[in-house]
C-alpha positions as CSV (number, residue, x, y, z in Angstrom):
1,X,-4.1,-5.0,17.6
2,X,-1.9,-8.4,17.4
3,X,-1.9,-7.5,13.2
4,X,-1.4,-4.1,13.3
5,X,2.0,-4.8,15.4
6,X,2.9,-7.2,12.9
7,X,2.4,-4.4,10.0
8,X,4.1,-1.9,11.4
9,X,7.0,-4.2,12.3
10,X,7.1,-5.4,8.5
11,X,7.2,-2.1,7.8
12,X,9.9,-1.3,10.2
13,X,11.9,-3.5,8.5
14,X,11.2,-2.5,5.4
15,X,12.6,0.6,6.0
16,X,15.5,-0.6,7.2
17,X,16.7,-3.0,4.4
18,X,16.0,0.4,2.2
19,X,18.4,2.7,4.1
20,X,20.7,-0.2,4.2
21,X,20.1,-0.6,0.0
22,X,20.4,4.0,0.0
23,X,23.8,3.4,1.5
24,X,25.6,0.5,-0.4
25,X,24.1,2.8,-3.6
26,X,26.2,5.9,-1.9
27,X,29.1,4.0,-1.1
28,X,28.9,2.6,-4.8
29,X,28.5,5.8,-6.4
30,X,30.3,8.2,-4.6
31,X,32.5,6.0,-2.5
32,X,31.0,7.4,1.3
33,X,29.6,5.6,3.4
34,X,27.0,7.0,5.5
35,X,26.3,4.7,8.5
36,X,30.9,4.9,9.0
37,X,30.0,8.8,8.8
38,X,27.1,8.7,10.9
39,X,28.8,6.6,13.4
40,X,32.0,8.3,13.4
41,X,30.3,11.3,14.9
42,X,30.6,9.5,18.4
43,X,34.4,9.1,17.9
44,X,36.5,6.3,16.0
45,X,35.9,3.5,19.0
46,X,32.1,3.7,19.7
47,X,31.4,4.7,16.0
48,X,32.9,1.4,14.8
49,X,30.7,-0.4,17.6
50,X,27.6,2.2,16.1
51,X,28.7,1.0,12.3
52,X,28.8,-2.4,13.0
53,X,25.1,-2.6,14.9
54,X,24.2,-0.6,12.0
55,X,24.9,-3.2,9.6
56,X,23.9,-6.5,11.5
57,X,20.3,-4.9,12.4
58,X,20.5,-4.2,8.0
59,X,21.4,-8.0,7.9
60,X,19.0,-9.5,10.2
61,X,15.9,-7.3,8.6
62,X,16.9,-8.8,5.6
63,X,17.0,-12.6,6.8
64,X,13.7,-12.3,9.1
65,X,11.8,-10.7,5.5
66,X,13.7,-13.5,3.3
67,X,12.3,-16.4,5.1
68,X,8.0,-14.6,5.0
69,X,6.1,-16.6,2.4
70,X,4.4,-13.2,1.5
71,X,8.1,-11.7,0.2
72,X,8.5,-15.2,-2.1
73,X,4.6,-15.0,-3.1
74,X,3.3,-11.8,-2.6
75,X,0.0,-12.5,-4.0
76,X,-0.9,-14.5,-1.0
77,X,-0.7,-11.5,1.6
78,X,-3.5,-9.5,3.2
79,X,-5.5,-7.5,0.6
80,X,-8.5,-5.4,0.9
81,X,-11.1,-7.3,-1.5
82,X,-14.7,-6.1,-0.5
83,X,-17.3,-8.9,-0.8
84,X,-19.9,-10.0,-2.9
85,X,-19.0,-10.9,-6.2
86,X,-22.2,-10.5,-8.0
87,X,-22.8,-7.1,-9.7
88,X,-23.7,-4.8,-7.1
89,X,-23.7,-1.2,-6.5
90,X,-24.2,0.7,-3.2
91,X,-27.5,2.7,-2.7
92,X,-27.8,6.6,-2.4
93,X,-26.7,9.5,-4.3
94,X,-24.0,8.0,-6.7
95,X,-21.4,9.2,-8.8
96,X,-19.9,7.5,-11.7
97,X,-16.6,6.9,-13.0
98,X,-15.5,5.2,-16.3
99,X,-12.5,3.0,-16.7
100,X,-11.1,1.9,-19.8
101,X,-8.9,-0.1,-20.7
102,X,-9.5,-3.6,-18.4
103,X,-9.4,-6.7,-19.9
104,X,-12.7,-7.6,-21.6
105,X,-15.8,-9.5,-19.7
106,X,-13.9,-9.8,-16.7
107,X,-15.0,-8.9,-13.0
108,X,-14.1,-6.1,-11.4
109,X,-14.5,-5.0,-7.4
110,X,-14.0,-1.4,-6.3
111,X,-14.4,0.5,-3.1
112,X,-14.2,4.2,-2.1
113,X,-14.3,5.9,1.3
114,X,-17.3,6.6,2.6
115,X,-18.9,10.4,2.5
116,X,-17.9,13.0,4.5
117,X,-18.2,17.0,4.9
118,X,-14.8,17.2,6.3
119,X,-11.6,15.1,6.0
120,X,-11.0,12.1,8.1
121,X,-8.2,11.7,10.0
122,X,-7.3,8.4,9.0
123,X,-7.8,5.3,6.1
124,X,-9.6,2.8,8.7
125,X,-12.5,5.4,9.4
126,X,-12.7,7.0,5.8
127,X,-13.4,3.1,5.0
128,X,-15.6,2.2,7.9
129,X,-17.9,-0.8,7.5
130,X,-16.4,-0.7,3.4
131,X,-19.8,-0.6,2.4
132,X,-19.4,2.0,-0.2
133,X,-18.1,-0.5,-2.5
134,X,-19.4,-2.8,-6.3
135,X,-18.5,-5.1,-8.7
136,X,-19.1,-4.8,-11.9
137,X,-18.4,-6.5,-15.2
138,X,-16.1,-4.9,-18.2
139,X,-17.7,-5.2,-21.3
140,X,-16.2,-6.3,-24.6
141,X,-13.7,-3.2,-25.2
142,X,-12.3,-3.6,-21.2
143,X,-14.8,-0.3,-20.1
144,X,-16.3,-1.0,-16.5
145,X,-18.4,1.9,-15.0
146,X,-18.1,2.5,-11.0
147,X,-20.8,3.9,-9.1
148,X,-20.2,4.9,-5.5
149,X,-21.0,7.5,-2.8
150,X,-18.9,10.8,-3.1
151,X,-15.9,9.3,-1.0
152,X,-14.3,11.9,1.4
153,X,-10.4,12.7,1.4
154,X,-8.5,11.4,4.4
155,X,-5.3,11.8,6.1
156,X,-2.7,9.3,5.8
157,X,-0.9,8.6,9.1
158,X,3.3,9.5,8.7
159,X,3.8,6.4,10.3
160,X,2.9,4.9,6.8
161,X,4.2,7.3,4.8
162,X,5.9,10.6,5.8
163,X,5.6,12.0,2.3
164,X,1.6,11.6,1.5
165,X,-0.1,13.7,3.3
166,X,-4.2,13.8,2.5
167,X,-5.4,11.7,-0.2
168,X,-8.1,13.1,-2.3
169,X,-11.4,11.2,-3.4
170,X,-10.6,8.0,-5.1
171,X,-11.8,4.5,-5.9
172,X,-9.2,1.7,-5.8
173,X,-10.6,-1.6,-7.7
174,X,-8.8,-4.9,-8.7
175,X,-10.1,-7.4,-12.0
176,X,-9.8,-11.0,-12.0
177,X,-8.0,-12.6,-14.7
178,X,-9.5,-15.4,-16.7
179,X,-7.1,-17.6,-14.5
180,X,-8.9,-16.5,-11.0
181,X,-6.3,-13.8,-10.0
182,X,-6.8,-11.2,-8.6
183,X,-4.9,-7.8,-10.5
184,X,-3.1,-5.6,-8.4
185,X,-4.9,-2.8,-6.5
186,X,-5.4,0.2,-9.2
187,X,-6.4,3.5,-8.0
188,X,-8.7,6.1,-9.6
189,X,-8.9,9.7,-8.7
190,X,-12.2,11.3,-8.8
């Protein structure tokens, strides 16, 4: 519970250092400033007062994110990297999917949803116990082959993004670079 507060605070101000960036890029393109508008609504007094706490809670978003190792070096925050990494595959009724274009004889870990007859409601139980999940190894033209369980669709919450909706079956996997990192997460839809 103790992460999940921290995430959606992150988030929080996230969002608010992007409407802060949405309204210096109004105010530089077409000269109005929305927050002054917004806060002028309340009259010329209290919308100053509204402005200005507009502006320092912008600000202080901005210093409390500056100073979190993760925004320097953001390949040291949480990830979702299912374990082992031996070649494995999960058991049952599989499907495959082939990826090109990887980096050659390099080691790649995917995971999918689990199966479902209906959508799920959220990404934490479409995941579950993340055990429909591999790693595999590209061959010498970068192709990798995934084999999973049919992964369901699931919801995704507004909270994390308004705009999303349901996401339909996919596999996300990462490859590891000769140097031992860890690619970004790459999504497949199936």
């Amino acid at each position: 519970m103790k992460e999940l507060v921290k995430i959606n605070l992150y988030r929080a101000l996230l969002y608010i250092i992007v409407i802060g960036a949405l309204n210096w890029g109004l105010v530089g393109i077409f000269d109005f400033d929305l927050v002054k508008s917004f806060g002028n609504l309340f009259g010329y007094k209290a919308g100053d007062m509204i402005s200005r706490f507009i502006y320092i809670t912008v600000a202080m978003s901005a210093l409390v994110l500056i100073v979190q190792r993760d925004i320097r070096l953001p390949f040291l925050g949480m990830t979702v990297v299912p374990q082992p990494m031996t070649n494995y595959k999960p058991t049952g009724e599989l499907v495959s999917t082939v990826v090109k274009d990887l980096p050659p004889n390099v080691k790649v870990v995917y995971w999918a949803a689990q199966t479902s007859d209906k959508v799920v409601d959220n990404p934490t139980d479409a995941y579950g116990d993340y055990s429909n999940q591999g790693v595999t190894t590209t061959d010498l033209n970068g192709v990798a082959t995934f084999e999973v369980r049919k992964p369901t669709s699931y919801k995704i919450p507004y909270y994390y993004n308004p705009f999303i909706g349901t996401l339909e079956s996919h596999i996300h996997y990462r490859y590891w670079t000769s140097a031992g990192m860890a690619s970004r997460i790459f999504t497949i839809n199936i």
